[in-house]
C-alpha positions in Angstrom: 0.0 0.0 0.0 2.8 2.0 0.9 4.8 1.6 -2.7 1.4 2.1 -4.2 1.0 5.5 -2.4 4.3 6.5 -3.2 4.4 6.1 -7.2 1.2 7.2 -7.6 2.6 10.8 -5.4 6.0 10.3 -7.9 3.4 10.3 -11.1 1.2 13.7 -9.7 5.0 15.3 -9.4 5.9 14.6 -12.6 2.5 16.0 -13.8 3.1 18.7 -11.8 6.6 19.5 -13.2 5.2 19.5 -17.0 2.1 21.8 -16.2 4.3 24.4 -15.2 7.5 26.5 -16.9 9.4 23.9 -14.8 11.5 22.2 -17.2 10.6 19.0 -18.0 13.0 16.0 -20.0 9.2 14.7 -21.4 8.4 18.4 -23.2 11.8 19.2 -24.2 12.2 20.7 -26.9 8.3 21.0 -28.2 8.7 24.8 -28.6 11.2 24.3 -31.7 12.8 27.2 -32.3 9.4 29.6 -31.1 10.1 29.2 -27.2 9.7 32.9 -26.8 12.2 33.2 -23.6 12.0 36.1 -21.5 14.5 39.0 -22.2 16.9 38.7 -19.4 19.4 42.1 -20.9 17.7 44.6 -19.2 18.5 47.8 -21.6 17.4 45.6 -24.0 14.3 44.7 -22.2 13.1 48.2 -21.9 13.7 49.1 -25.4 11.4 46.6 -26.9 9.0 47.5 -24.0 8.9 50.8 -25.5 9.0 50.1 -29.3 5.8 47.6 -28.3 3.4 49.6 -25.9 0.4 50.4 -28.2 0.3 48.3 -31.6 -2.0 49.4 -33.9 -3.0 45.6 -35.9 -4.9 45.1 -39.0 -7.2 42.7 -38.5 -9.9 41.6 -40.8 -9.3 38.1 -41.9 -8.2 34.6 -40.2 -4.6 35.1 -41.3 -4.3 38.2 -39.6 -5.9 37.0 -36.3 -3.4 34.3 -36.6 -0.7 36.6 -36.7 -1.9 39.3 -33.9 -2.1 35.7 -31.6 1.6 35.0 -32.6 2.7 38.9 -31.8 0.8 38.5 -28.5 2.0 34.9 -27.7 5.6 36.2 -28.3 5.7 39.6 -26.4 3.6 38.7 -23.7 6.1 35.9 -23.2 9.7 37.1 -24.0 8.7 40.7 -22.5 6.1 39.3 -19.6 3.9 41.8 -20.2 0.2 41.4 -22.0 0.9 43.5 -25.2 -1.4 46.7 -25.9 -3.5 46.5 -29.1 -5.6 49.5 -29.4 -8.4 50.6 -31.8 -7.0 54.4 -32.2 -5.0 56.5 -34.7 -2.4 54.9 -36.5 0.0 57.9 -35.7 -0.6 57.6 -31.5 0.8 54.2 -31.6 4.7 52.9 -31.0 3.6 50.0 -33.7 1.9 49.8 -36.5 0.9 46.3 -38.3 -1.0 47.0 -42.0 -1.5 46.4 -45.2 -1.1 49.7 -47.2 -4.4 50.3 -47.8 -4.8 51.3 -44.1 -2.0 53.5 -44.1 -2.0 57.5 -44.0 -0.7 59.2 -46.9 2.6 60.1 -45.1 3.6 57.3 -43.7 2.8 56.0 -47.7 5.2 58.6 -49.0 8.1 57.6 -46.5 8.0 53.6 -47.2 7.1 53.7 -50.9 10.6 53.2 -52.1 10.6 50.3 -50.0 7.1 48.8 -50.1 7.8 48.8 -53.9 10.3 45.8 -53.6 8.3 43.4 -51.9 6.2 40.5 -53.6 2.7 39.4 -52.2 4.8 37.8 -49.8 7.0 39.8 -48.6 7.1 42.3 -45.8 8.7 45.7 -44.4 9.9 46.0 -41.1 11.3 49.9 -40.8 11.8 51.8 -37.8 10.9 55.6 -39.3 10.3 59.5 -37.4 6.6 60.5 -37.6 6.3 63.8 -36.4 8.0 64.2 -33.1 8.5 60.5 -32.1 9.9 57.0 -33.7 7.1 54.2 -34.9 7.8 50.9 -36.2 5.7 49.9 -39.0 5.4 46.2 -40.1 3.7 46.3 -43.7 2.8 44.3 -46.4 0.9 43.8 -50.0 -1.0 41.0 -48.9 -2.2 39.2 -45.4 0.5 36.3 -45.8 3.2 38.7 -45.7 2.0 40.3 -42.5 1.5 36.8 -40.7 5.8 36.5 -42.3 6.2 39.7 -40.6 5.4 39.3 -37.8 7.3 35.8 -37.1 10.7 37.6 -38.7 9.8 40.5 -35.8 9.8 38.2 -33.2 12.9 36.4 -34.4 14.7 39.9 -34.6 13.8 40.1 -30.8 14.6 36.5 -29.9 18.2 37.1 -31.4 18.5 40.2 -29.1 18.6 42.6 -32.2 17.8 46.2 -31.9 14.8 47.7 -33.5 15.3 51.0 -33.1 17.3 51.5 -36.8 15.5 48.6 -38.3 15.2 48.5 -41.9 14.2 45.2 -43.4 12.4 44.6 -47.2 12.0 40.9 -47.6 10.4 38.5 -49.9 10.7 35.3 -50.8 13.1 34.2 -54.0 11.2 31.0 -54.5 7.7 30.5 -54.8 6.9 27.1 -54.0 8.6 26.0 -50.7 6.7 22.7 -49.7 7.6 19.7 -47.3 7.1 16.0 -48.5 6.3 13.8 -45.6 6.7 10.3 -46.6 3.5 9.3 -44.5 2.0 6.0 -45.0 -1.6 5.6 -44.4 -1.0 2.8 -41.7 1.3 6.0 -40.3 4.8 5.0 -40.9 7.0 6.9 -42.1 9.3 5.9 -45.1 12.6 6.7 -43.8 10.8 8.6 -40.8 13.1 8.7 -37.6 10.9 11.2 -35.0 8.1 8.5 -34.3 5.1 7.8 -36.3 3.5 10.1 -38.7 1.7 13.2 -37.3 -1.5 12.8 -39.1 -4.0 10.5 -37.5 -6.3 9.6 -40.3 -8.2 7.6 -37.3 -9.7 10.6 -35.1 -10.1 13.0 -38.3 -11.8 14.8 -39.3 -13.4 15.9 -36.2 -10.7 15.4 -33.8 -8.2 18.3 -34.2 -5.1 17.6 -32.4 -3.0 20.7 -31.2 0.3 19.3 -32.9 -1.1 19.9 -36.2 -2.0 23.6 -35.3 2.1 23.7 -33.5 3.0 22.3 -36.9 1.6 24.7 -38.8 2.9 27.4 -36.9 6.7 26.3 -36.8 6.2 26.0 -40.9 4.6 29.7 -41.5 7.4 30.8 -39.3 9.8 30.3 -41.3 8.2 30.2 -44.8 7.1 26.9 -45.8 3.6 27.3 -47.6 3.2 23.7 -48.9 2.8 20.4 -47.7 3.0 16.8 -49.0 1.0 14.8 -46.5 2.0 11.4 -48.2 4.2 8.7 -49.3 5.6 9.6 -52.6 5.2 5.7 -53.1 1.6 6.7 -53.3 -1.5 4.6 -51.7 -4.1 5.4 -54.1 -6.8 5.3 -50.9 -6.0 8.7 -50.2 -8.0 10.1 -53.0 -10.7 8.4 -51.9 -13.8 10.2 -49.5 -13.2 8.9 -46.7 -9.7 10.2 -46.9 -10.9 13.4 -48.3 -12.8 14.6 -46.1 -9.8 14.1 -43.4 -7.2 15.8 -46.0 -9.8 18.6 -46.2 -9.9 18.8 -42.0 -6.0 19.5 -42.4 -6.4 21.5 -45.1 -8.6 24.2 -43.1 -6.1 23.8 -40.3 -3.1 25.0 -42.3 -5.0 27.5 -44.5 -4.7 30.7 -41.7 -1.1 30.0 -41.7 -0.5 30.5 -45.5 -0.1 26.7 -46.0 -1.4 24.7 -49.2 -1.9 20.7 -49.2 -0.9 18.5 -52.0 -1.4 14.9 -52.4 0.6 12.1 -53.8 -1.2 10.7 -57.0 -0.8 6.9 -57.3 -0.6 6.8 -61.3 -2.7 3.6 -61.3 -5.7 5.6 -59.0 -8.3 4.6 -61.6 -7.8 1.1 -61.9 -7.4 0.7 -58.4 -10.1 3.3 -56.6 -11.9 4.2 -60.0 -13.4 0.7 -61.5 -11.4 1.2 -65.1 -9.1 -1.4 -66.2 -6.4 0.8 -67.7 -4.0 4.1 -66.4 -3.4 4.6 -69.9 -3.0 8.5 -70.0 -4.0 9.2 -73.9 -7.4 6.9 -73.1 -10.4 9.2 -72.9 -12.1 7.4 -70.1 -8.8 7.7 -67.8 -8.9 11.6 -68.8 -12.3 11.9 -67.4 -11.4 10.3 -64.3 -8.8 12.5 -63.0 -10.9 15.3 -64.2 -13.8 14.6 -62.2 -11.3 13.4 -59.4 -9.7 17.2 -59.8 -12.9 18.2 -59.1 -14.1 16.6 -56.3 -10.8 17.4 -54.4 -11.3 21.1 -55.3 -14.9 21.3 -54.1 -13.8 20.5 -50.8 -10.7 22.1 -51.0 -10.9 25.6 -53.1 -7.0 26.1 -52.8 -5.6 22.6 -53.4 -1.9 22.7 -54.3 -2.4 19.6 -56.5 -0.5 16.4 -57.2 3.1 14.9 -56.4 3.9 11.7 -58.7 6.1 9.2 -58.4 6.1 7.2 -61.9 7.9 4.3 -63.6 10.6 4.3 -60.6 11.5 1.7 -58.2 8.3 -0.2 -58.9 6.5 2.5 -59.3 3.4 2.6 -61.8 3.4 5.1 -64.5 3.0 5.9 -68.5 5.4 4.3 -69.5 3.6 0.7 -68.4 1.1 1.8 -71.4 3.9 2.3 -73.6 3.7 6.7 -72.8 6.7 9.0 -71.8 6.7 11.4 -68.8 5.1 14.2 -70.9 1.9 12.0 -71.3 1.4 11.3 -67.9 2.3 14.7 -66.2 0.2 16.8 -69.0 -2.6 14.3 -68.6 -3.0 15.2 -64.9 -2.0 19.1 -65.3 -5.4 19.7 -67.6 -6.9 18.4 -64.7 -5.6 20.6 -62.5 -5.2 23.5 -65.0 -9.0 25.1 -64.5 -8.1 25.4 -60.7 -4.4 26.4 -60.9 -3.0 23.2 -59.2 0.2 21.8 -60.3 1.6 18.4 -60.7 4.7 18.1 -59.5 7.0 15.3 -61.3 9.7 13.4 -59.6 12.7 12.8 -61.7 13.6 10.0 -59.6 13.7 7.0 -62.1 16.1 4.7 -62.8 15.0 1.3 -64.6 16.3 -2.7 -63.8 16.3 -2.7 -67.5 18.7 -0.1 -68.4 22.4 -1.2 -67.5 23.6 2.0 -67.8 25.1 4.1 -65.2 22.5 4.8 -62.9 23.6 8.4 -61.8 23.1 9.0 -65.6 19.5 8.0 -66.4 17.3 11.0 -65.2 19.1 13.1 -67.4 18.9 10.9 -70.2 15.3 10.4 -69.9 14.3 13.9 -68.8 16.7 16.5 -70.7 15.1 15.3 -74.3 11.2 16.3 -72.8 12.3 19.9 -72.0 9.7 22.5 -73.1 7.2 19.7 -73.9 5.2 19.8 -69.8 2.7 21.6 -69.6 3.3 25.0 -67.8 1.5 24.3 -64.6 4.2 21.3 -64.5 7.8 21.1 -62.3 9.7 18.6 -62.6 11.4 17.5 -58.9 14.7 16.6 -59.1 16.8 15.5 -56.3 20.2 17.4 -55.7 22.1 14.8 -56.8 22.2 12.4 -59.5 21.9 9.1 -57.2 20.5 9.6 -53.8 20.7 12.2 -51.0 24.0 10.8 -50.5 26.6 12.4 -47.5 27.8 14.2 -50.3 26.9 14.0 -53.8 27.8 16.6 -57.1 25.1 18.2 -58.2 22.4 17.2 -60.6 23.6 17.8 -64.0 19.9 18.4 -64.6 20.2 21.4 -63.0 20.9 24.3 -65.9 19.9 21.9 -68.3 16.6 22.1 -69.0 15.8 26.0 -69.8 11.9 25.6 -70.3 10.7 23.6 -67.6 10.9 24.6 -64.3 12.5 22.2 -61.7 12.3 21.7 -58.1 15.4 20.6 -56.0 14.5 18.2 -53.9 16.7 18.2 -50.4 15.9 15.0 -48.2 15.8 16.8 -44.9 15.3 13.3 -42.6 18.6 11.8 -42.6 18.4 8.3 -44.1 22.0 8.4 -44.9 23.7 10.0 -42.5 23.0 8.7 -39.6 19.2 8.7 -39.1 18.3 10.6 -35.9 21.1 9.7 -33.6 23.4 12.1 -35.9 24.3 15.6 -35.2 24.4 16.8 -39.0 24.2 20.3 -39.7 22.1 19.7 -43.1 22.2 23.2 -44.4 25.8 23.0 -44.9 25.2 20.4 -47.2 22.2 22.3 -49.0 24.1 25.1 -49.6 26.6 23.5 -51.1 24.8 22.2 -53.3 22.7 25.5 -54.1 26.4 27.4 -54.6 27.5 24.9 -57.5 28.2 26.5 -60.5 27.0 24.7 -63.3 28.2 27.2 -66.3 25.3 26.4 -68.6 24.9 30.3 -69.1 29.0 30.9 -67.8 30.2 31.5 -64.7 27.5 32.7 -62.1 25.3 29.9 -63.4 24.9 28.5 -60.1 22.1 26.0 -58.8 20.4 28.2 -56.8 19.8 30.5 -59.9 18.1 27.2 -61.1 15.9 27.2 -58.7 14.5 30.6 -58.2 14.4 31.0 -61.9 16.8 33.7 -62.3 19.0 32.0 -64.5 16.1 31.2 -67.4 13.3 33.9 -66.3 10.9 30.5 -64.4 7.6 32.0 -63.9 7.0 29.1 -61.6 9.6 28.1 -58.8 9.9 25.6 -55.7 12.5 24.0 -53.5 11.3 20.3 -51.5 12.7 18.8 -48.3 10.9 15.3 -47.6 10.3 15.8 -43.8 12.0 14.6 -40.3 9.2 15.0 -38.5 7.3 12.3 -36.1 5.1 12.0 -33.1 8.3 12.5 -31.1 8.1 15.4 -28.3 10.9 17.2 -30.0 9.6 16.8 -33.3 12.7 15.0 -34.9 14.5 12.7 -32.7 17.3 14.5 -32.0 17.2 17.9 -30.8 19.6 19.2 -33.1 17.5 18.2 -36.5 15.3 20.6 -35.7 17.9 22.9 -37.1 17.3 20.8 -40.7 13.7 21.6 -40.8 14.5 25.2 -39.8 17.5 25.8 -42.3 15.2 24.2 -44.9 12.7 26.4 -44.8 15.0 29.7 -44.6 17.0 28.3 -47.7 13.5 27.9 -49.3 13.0 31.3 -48.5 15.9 32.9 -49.5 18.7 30.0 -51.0 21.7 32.5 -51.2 21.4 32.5 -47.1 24.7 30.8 -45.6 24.9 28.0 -43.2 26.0 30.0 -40.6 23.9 32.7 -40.1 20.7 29.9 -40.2 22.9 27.5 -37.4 23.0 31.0 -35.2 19.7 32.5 -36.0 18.5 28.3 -34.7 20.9 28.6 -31.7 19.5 32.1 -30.3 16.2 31.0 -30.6 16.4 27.4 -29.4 19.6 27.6 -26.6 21.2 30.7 -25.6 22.4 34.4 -27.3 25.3 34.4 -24.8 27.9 34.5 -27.8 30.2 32.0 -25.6 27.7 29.4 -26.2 26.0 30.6 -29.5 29.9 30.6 -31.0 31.1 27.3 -30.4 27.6 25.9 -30.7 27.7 27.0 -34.3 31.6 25.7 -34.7 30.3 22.0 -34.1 27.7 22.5 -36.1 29.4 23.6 -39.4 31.7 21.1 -38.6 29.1 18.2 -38.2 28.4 18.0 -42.3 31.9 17.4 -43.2 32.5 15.2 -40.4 29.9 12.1 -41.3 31.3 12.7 -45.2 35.1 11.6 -43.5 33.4 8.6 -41.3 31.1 7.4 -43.7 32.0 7.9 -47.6 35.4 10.2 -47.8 37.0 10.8 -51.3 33.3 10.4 -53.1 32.6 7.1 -51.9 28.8 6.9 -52.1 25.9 4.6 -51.7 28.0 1.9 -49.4 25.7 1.8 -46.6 23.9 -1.5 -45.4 20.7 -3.2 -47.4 17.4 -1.6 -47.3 17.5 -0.1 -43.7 20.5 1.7 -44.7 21.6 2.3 -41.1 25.7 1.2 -41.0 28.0 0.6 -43.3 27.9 -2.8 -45.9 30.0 -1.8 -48.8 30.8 -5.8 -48.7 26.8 -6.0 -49.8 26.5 -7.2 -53.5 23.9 -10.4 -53.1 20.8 -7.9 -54.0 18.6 -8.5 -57.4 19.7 -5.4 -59.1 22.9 -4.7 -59.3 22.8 -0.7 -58.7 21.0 -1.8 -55.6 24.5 -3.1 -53.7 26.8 -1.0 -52.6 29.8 -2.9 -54.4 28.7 -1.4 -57.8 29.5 1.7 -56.9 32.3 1.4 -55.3 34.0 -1.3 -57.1 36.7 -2.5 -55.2 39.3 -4.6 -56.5 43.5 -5.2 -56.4 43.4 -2.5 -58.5 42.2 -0.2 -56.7 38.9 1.7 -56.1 35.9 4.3 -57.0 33.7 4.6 -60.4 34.7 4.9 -63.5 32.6 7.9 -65.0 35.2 9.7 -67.3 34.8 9.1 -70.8 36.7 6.0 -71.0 34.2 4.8 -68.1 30.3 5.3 -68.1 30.9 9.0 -69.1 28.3 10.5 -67.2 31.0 13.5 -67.0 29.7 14.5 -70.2 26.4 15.4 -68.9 27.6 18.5 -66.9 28.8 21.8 -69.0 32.0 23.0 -69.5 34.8 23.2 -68.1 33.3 20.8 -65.4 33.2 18.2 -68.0 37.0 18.2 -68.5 37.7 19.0 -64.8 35.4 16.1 -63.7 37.2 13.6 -66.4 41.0 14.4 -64.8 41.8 12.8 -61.4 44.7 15.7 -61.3 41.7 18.5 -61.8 38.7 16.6 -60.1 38.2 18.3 -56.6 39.0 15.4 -54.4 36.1 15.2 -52.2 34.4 13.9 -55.7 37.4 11.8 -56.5 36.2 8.3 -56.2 32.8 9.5 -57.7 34.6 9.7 -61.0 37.2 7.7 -61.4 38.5 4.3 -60.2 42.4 5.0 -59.3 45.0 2.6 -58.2 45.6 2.2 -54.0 48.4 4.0 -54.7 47.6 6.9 -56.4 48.7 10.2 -55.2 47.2 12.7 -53.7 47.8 16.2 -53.4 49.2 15.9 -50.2 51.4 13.5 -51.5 49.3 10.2 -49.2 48.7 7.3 -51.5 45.2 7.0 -51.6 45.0 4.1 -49.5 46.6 6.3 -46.5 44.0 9.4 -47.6 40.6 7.0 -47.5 42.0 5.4 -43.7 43.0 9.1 -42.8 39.9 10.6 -43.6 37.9 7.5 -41.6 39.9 8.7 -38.5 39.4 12.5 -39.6 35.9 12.1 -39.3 35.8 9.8 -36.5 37.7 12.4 -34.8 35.7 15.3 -35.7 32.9 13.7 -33.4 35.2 13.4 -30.4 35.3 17.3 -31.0 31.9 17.8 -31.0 31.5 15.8 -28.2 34.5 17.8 -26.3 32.7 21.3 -27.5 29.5 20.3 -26.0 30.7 18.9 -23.0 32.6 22.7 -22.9 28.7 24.0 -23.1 26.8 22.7 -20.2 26.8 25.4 -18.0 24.8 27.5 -20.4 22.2 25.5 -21.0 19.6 23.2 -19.0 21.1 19.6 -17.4 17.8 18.0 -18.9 19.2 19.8 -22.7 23.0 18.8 -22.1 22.3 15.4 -21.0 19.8 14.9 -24.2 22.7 15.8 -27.0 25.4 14.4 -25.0 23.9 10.6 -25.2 23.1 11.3 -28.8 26.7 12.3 -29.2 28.2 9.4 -27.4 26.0 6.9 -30.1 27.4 9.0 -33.2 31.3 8.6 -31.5 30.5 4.9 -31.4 28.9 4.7 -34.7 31.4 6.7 -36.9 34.3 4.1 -35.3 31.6 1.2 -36.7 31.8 2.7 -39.8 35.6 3.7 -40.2 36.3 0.2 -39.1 34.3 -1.9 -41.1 35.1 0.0 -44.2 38.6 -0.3 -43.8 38.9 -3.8 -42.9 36.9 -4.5 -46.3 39.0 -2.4 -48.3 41.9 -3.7 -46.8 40.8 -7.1 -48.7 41.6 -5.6 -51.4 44.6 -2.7 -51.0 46.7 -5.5 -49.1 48.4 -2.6 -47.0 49.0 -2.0 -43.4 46.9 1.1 -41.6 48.8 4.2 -41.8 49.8 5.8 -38.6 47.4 7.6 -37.0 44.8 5.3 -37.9 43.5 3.5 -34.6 43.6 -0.2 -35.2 40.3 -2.1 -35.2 38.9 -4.1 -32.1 36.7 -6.6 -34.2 37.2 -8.6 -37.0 35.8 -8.1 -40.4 33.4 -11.4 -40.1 32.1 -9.7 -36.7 31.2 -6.7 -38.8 29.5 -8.4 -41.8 27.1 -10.8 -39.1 25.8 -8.0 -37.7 21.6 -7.5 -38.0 19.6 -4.9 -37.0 16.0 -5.9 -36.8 15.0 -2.7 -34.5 16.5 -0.2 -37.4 13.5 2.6 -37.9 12.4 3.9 -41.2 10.9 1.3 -43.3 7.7 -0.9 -42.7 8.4 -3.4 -39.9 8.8 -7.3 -40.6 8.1 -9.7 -38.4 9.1 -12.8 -39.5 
């Protein structure tokens, strides 16, 4: 009776602790990166006190209330003080939150210059002198761009930034800035590492839970305005009522927050939900059916984003099972869509069991002769690189290639390979990258990101896609530390000439601390984090060597699978010879695909930047590098490079902990101590594997492994997360 008495008081503390601003291990981290902590610099503290004590707020529609809720969430918290919005004059107020059509002519004339720069999403945040005192005015064209606004203000304050000389004009560079969750209906997640999938289909549509309203929030926050509730490996159910009407329950959830829905289209839909015994996209009948589909989905849902297809790839159904190309299928849905501005959106992702050729060539092959024949409510998705979110990858040669259709990068923000969610990986290192490639299709300048936003060829239409790492965790994605991947997505969406180190310190004021002697090393470990797993896992270009289907470890020794691009030994062919791929033009010459004077740079192991070394070409063990290692020494370096880039992270947050929460140390620490384990696993295994084949001794410096290769290879991991689970 006694123990009984005593868990059940142990249970109603701990329910205490998390109903109150106690911190709590169980809610850590919920907040993302909108916690809202109290100003604790008192000059400071005062000054936004007096920039904020009347605030004049537009507020006529349900965006706007949603963004005069945020302003008062976020000042009543980080200034603990109930904010004053008042009904009066424009001009008696310290703030002023409008549209321009509620402005007076004189504050008009002082902000046109700037107002003029900003797109129906973008905002103006400018600190001007109206009459005898200073007023901040927050303005926009349209209500989106207020709700934007007023998330960047409270950033501004959240990073300790003064407003009184403020003068911001932004808008967004891309237009279409949308977040694939690889939800199954069963609510897995495919290559999901946070949990299970957010959306209960179950309890919709009348059960609303609050996560999807927190979700929406941490999204319009920082710009995202799409959403891909599904599995691009599409279950055709979800175009069916029943899942409808749920779809349309998110869909009004999201809509205050600037946020459209889109749906993955199983190309087979009619056969399989519609009663027709063809998918064939030139038959009249399979027309009709998406059309009425179209309609159905747009009488419940007025603003539908429309369609994201996965065809012909990986077992995919598409046109091409009816003898059609991927202009067939993608125009076939766009007219669909076309009477309700929807778009399909076309993954690029294909690569056939039937084609022996190089598979990091085949997009481009199949794609690059279609340009200028999609519809123009049609973008074509193409991942950043040509074989599969890889540690590091070149970039697409897609990219710059195809001047009349506009294409979407596709980031894959949940780290399937690179290290799931026990990883500290700093992903916007690795996005920009990619984003600052040149690929000199127009010269030099002709970089990705100019892809992308549609500078480079004048793309009406533009997006940027980052399939989601977010689960039913309590801190959203695992490890407390993604959450700076789904932020530094969506402010590379936003604005892709950003670098990775102003998102990792906006993330770090916000989330930890603005003291700069945590915010600076913090951000250190963090920049470091990218290039670390690229030394412990696949250094020198090594690529796609990780272990069958879960992917989680290393099994570059795998080559037993049914196709031969899916084992890891066909890309890294290993033999006495030595090591890498062969893609110059006396290999698969996929070099040629990329412009000049990549394409010669690329075919030369003396001009080929050696972090893409092995991608290209397959060199002798002995090769020299430009340090003057044999490559043999430079692969088992970079193994214990990266291996000892964690023990640095590890040493830099242990250097932290008296800035931040025990409950927040201890969280990363443990994380930290798996990844130090993990990236010896992997530096290891690969070496004793490719010691098979170099014949050489470890070079010095390289510590020596404690298990055996055989140990290595018998290793199973039925508890890995990401894929369906199998129980037999």
């Amino acid at each position: 009776m006694k123990l009984k008495f005593t868990l059940l008081k142990l249970v109603g503390i701990i329910i205490l602790c998390c109903g109150t601003k106690v911190y709590c291990q169980s809610t850590a981290g919920y907040d993302l990166w909108l916690p809202y902590k109290k100003v604790e610099d008192l000059q400071l503290l005062e000054q936004y006190k007096q920039a904020t004590r009347s605030i004049y707020f537009q507020k006529n529609s349900q965006i706007l209330k949603v963004a005069q809720a945020e302003l008062k969430k976020g000042l009543s918290s980080m200034l603990n003080q109930t904010p004053n919005f008042t009904a009066s004059s424009l001009t008696s107020n310290s703030i002023i939150i409008a549209k321009k059509s509620a402005l007076e002519q004189d504050i008009v004339k002082m902000v046109k210059a700037d107002y003029d720069q900003i797109g129906p999403e973008g905002f103006l945040i400018k600190a001007i002198q109206l009459k005898d005192k200073k007023v901040l005015v927050l303005i926009a064209k349209e209500d989106i761009g207020i709700l934007y606004g007023v998330f960047r203000l409270l950033r501004l304050m959240q990073s300790h930034k003064t407003l009184n000389s403020i003068n911001l004009v932004d808008t967004p560079k891309i237009a279409l800035r949308l977040l694939n969750h690889w939800d199954n209906l069963d609510r897995t997640v495919e290559r999901g590492y946070a949990g299970f999938s957010l959306w209960n289909w179950q309890k919709l549509p009348e059960y609303i839970d609050q996560r999807y309203i927190d979700y929406a929030r941490a999204n319009a926050s920082i710009g995202i305005n799409a959403v891909s509730l599904t599995n691009v490996n599409a279950n055709a159910l979800i175009l069916t009522p029943m899942y409808l009407e749920k779809v349309e329950a998110l869909a009004n959830v999201f809509r205050p927050y600037g946020i459209k829905v889109y749906l993955t289209a199983r190309f087979s839909a009619p056969i399989e939900i519609g009663g027709l015994n063809t998918a064939d996209p030139l038959n009249v009948e399979v027309q009709q059916w998406w059309e009425n589909k179209a309609n159905e989905i747009y009488s419940r849902i007025p603003d539908f984003g429309g369609f994201l297809v996965k065809a012909n790839s990986e077992g995919q159904p598409g046109p091409q099972n009816y003898g059609r190309n991927h202009v067939d299928g993608a125009n076939m849905m766009a007219r669909a869509l076309q009477p309700f501005n929807g778009n399909v959106i076309w993954r690029a992702f294909v690569y056939s069991e039937y084609d022996d050729t190089d598979r990091a060539k085949q997009a481009y092959d199949e794609f690059i002769p279609y340009d200028g024949k999609f519809l123009n409510n049609v973008l074509v998705q193409t991942k950043n690189g040509a074989i599969d979110f890889q540690p590091r990858e070149p970039f697409h040669p897609m990219f710059g290639a195809m001047p009349k259709t506009p294409l979407i990068i596709e980031f894959q923000i949940t780290q399937e390979y690179l290290g799931f969610s026990t990883h500290l990986v700093f992903l916007p290192k690795l996005f920009e990258e990619v984003l600052n490639s040149d690929t000199y299709r127009k010269g030099e300048g002709s970089t990705v990101a100019k892809v992308v936003d549609g500078s480079l060829d004048e793309k009406k239409i533009t997006g940027m896609a980052g399939v989601a790492n977010i689960g039913t965790d309590l801190n959203w994605t695992g490890h407390p530390f993604a959450q700076a991947n789904w932020y530094g997505f969506g402010r590379l969406a936003w604005d892709p000439y950003l670098s990775s180190e102003t998102i990792a310190e906006e993330w770090l004021q916000a989330t930890y601390s603005n003291n700069p002697k945590f915010v600076e090393p913090a951000k250190k470990m963090m920049i470091t984090s990218r290039e670390a797993v690229v030394n412990y896992m696949n250094p020198l270009g090594l690529h796609h060597i990780f272990d069958t289907g879960h992917h989680y470890g290393p099994g570059p020794w795998v080559n037993e699978l049914s196709r031969p691009e899916w084992n890891p030994t066909y890309y890294h062919q290993a033999d006495e010879n030595g090591i890498g791929f062969d893609r110059t033009f006396s290999g698969s010459k996929a070099t040629e695909q990329y412009a000049e004077p990549l394409r010669l740079q690329f075919n030369d192991p003396n001009t080929c930047p050696e972090e893409y070394l092995l991608w290209f070409h397959h060199l002798p063990w002995d090769y020299t590098l430009k340090n003057d290692r044999t490559l043999w020494e430079g692969i088992a370096l970079k193994y214990q490079e990266g291996v000892d880039q964690v023990a640095f992270m590890s040493n830099t947050w242990d250097n932290l902990k008296t800035y931040i929460s025990k409950e927040q140390y201890e969280e990363v620490r443990m994380l930290l101590e798996i990844q130090l384990k993990e990236a010896k696993w992997w530096r290891d295994a690969c070496l004793l594997y490719f010691q098979t084949y170099s014949k050489k001794e470890l070079p010095e410096g390289v510590e020596k492994p404690t298990q055996t290769l055989e140990y290595f290879k018998s290793l199973k991991f039925p508890f890995a997360p990401g894929i369906r689970p199998k129980w037999d």
